[in-house]
Phi, psi and omega in degrees: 000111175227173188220151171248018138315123154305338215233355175238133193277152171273146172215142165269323138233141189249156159300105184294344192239327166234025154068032150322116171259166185211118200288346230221160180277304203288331161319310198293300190315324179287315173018348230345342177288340176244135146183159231278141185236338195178165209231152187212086184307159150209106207302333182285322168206131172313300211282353186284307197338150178262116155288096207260146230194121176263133187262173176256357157259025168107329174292163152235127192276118159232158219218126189293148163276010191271332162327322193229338153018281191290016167279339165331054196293334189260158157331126194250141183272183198259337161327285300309097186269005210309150158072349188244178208301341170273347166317067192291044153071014190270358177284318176304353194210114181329297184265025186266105193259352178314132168297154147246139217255002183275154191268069190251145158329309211262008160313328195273355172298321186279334183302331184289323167296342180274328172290317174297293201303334181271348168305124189275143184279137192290145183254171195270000000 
């Protein structure tokens, strides 16, 4: 949500259970308070998939992957293997956070997911 009223603050996110703003992409990921647990794919559009992030007051936060893309560095193929023999499935499965190393459409999603989980935490 962003605005260009002076009087309104830019947000990246809110904590839907303890109302926590985090104003910035780079706010929330430094968070110590956050962390990624999981992918929720979406095979029909990539950039729809959920990136999913446990908060320390218990919520799970979840945030379109389209949000972090650009964290993206590697070549993204044009394929799509989900299910066929180079698949190891790992897109199928919600708390699997592991690159995939196949020259699949939905690799670079996962790459992305190794820059988020590996993102450094601010210290307390």
């Amino acid at each position: 949500m962003k605005s260009d009223h002076p009087l309104i603050k830019s947000v990246f996110k809110k904590c839907t259970n303890c109302e926590h703003i985090w104003d910035t992409r780079n706010s929330f990921l430094a968070d110590p308070g956050i962390k990624i647990i999981g992918y929720q794919a979406d095979f029909r559009e990539l950039t729809e998939g959920l990136f999913l992030f446990n908060h320390t007051c218990g919520t799970t936060v979840s945030i379109k992957a389209q949000f972090f893309i650009d964290l993206n560095d590697r070549p993204i193929f044009q394929d799509r293997l989900t299910d066929g023999e180079e698949c190891l499935g790992y897109c199928h499965i919600r708390n699997n956070l592991l690159p995939c190393h196949s020259k699949c459409e939905c690799a670079y999603v996962r790459e992305v997911l190794q820059v988020v989980k590996s993102w450094p935490k601010a210290k307390v």
